[in-house]
N, C-alpha and C positions, 0 to 999 in steps of 0.2 A: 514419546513420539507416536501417532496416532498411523495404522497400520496403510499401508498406498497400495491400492491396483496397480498404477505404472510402472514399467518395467523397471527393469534395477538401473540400466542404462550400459550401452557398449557392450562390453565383454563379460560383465556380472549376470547381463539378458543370459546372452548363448550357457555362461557358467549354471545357473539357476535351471534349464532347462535339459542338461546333460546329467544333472544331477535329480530330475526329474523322469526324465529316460529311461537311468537307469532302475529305478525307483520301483517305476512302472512295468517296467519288463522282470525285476522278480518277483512283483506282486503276481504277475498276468503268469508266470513262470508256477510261482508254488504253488494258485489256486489250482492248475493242471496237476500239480503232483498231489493234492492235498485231498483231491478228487478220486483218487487209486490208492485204495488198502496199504499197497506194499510201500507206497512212496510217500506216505503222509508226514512222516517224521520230516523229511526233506523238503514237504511243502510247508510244513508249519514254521522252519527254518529261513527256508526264505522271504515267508510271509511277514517274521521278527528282523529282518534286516528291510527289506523293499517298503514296508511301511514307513518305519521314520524316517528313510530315503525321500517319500515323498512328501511329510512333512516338513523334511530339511528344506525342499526346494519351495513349498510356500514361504518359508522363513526368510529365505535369503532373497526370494522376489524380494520381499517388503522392508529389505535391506538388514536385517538383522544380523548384526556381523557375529555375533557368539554364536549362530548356530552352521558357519565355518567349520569348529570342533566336534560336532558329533556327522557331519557332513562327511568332513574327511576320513574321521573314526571308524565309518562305515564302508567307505569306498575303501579305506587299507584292509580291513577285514575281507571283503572281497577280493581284493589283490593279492592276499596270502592264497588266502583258499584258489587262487588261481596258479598262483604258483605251485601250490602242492598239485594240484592237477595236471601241471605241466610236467611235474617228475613223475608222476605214475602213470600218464598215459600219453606223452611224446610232447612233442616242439611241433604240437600244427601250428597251420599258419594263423584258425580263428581266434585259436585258444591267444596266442601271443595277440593277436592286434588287439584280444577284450581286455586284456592285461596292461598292454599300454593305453589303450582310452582311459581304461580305471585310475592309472597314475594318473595321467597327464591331468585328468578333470580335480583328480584331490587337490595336485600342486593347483593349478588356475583356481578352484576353489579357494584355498587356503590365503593365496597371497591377492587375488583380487577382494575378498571380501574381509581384509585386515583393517584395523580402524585406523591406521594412515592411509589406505585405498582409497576408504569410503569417508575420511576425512579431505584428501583432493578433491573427490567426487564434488563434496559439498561448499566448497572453498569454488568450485569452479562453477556451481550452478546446475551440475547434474542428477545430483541424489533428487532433490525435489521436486524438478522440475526446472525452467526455463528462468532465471533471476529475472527480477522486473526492471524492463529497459529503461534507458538514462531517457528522461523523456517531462515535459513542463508541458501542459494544456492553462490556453483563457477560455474562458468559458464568457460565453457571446450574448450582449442581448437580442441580437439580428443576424442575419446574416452577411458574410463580408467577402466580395469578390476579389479572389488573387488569381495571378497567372504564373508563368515561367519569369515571363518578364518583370513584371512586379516584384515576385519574391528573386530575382537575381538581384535588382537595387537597394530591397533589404537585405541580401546579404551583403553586398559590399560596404552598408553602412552598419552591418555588426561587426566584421573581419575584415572590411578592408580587402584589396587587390581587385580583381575583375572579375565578374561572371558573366560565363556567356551560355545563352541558351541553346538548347539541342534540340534542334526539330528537320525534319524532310517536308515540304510540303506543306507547311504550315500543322505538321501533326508532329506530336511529340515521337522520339526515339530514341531506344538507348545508350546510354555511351559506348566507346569502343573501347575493349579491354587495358590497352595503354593509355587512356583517356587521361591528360593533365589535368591535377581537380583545379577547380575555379566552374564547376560546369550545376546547370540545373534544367531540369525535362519534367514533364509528365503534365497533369494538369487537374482542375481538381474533382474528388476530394482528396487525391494523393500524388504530391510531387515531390521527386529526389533530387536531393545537391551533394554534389560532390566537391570535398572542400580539404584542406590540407589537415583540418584536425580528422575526418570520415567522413561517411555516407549517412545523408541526414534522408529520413522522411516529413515531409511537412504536411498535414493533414489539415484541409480547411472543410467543413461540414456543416451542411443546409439544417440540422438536427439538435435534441438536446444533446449533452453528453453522457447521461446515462439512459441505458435501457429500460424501461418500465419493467419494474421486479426484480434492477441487478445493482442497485443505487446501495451504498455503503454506508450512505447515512439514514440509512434507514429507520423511523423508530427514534431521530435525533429529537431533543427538546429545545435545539436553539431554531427561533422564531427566523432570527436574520440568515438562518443559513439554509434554510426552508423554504424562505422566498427566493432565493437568489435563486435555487433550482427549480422555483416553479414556475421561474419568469427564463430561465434560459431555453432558447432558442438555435445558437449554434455554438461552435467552437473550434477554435485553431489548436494542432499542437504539433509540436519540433519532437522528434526523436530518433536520437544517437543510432543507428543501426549497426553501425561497425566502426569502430575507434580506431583511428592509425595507430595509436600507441597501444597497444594490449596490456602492458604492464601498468598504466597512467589510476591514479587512483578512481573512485567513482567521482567523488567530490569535484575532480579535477573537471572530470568529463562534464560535468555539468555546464561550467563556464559557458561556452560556445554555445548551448543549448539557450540558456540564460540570458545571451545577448543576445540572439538571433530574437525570442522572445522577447523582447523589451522594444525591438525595431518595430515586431507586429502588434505591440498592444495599442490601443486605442481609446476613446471615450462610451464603445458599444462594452468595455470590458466589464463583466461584473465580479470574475472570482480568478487567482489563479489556483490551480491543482496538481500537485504532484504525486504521481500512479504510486511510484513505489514503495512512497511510505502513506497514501491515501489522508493529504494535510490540505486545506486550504488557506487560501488568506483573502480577504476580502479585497478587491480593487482599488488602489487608491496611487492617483499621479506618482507620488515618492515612492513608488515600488521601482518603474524605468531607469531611474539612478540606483538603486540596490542590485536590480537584475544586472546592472553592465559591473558590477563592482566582482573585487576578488571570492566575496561569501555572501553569494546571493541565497544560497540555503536558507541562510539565517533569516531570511524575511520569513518563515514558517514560524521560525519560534516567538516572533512579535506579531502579533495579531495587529490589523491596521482601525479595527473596530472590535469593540466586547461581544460576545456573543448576547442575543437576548433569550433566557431561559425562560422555557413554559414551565407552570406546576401546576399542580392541584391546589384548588380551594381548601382542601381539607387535609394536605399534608402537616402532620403533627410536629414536624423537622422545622419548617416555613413557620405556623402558627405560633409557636412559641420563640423563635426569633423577631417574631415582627412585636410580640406582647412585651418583651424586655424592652426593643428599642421603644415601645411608647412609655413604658413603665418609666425608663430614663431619658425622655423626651426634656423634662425640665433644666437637665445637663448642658442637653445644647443650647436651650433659650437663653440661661445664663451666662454661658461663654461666647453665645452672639453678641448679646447688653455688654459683657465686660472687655469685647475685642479680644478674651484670655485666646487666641487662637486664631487660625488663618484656614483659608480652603473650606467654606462652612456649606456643605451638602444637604439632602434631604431625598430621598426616594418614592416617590407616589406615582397614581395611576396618573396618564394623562391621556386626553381625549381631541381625536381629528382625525379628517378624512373617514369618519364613521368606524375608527377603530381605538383600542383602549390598548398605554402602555405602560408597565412600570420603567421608570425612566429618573436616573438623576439629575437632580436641578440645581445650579449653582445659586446659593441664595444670597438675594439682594437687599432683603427686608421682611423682619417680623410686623406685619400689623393684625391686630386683635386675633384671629382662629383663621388668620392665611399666611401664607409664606409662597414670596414675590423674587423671584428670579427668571435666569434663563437656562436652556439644556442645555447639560452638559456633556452631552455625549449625542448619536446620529441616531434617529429611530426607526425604524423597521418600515413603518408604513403610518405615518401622524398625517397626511394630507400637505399641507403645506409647510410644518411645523419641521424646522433642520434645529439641528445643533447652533445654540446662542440664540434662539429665540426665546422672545420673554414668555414667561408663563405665571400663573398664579395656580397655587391648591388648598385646599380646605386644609387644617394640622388635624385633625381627625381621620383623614387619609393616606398620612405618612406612616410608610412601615419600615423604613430606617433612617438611620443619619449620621454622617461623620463629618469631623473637623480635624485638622492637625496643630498640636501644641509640643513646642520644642523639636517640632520633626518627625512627632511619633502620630499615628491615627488614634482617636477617640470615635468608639460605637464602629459602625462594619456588622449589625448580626445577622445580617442574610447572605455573604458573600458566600461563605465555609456552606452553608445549607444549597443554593446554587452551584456549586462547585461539585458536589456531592451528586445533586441528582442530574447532572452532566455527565459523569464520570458514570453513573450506573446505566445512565443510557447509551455513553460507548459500547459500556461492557455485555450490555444486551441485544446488540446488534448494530446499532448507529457506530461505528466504528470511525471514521473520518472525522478528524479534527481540522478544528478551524483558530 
């Protein structure tokens, strides 16, 4: 686990920094005695304790629970020698309270920084930081005006019962602490509802969604999901702020989230996004029916479109997948002719709207050095060319092809090589999957 500046949190804060105190004060203590002939032995004494003292206390900022043991190790060492000091030169009153400080910080050390401690901590969201809110964004091709009002009729057609709006004066204001939920205020680009599952925020914004230089896909090689951020524009999003159930699982909390979302999407939708595991899924109607359903998650794990992969001309991974499939090009011609097989594909460049795509075609017919079908899938940017239009290609320009016989695929050699350098451009920064 990679070392954190942020404090340890709660009471490990104040712990880490008592244990630093003290640290510091027999460092700042010995160099004074280490500084006079007669007392050096005693400064060099506690220069060998106050040092790893303050070591310990960078340790334990950074959460490191094993160094608890030489933490307290040291703070008892001082607590003896405090005691023995106590019988050879009375019951004052400093000498006792630096004696109890030194306990009390060992125990609070010891038992705040135990790996059930700092196992709650991170079960609860405070070892690292703040857990990423239960929270769904559509990402807009324009912008889209909501108000209190508005989004109270969408919420009664996600959840049902009444909402009613909170304003003075035609200005929005807050609720009143015993406030019955069914209520929504504010306006945009930030409005709260309050509602029997929590306090929702609902965020409508004139803007893209991400910041120029804070985008996660950064360095992505899929083409379709490149456009979609280069053409957005604005973006709604719902999120959970405080769940009436604390105990409720994440999953669960989602629902409500999920439906509420599904009321506000639209035909301006281009993507939906979710923060916490930074997933997209591309827009498409049959999403409104998923979102209101019991596992609307799952709509991440099925993509509603492929992604379209950029390469290089000269990767050697690509070049030599595309030379097998033409090497075994005559595979498919023949089990076109003999019907041996069903679902009969072909992969080539295809060209509109002043751009070029690799793109599969459902094939309809071999004639002499073309191959005549329609897409089989949506493309990026062809100009007017959608998925089922017909198209024709030269067979000198197909770089793969598959057909299925008894159920099983024949040919596929670019999918595994595509897949690959998708996966290394997550891993390289483009993090956000689609």
């Amino acid at each position: 686990m990679p070392l954190s500046l942020r404090t340890p949190g709660g009471d490990r804060t104040f712990d880490a920094l008592l244990v630093l105190f003290w640290g510091g004060l027999l460092c700042w203590i010995g160099f004074g005695f280490w500084s006079r002939p007669e007392l050096g032995l005693a400064g060099w004494l506690l220069l060998t304790l106050g040092v790893p003292l303050v070591a310990c206390s960078g340790l334990l900022w950074c959460r490191r629970g094993w160094a608890r043991w030489p933490a307290t190790g040291l703070l008892g060492l001082l607590a003896a020698g405090q005691i023995w000091g106590l019988f050879q030169h009375g019951f004052g009153f400093g000498r006792v309270a630096i004696l109890v400080g030194l306990l009390w910080t060992a125990v609070d050390v010891f038992r705040h920084f135990s790996p059930a401690a700092l196992g709650e901590s991170a079960e609860a969201g405070t070892e690292e930081g703040t857990r990423p809110m239960i929270s769904l964004a559509l990402l807009l091709r324009r912008p889209r005006y909501l108000d209190a009002t508005g989004l109270a009729r969408y919420c009664e057609a996600a959840w049902g019962g009444s909402y009613r709006v909170l304003s003075a004066n035609g200005e929005p204001r807050p609720p009143e602490p015993d406030a019955e939920p069914g209520w929504v205020t504010g306006r945009a680009p930030l409005l709260l509802v309050g509602s029997p599952d929590g306090l929702f925020v609902v965020h409508n914004h004139d803007r893209p969604y991400f910041d120029p230089g804070n985008d996660p896909t950064s360095g992505t090689v899929d083409l379709r999901l490149r456009q979609v951020l280069q053409e957005n524009r604005a973006w709604i999003a719902v999120d959970l702020m405080t769940p009436t159930d604390e105990s409720a699982t994440r999953e669960s909390l989602y629902l409500p989230v999920s439906r509420l979302i599904a009321e506000l999407a639209g035909p301006d939708c281009q993507a939906i996004f979710r923060p916490e595991t930074e997933q997209f899924n591309y827009w498409d109607d049959t999403l409104e029916e998923r979102l209101r359903g019991p596992d609307a998650l799952a709509l991440f794990a099925d993509p509603t479109k492929l992604p379209v992969i950029e390469v290089d001309d000269d990767d050697p991974r690509m070049l030599a997948a595309v030379t097998e499939a033409r090497t075994r090009w005559p595979e498919f011609v023949e089990a076109f002719g003999a019907k041996a097989g069903e679902h009969f594909s072909v992969k080539a460049p295809v060209e509109g709207g002043g751009n070029t795509e690799f793109i599969w075609i459902a094939v309809e017919a071999l004639e002499d050095e073309r191959v005549s079908g329609h897409l089989g899938n949506d493309p990026v940017d062809l100009g007017d060319l959608k998925e089922g239009s017909p198209v024709s290609v030269p067979v000198a320009e197909i770089n793969d092809w598959v057909f299925l016989r008894d159920g099983q695929p024949h040919g596929l050699f670019t999918p595994k090589v595509l897949e690959a350098i998708h996966s290394e451009s997550k891993a390289a920064g483009g993090s956000a999957e689609a």
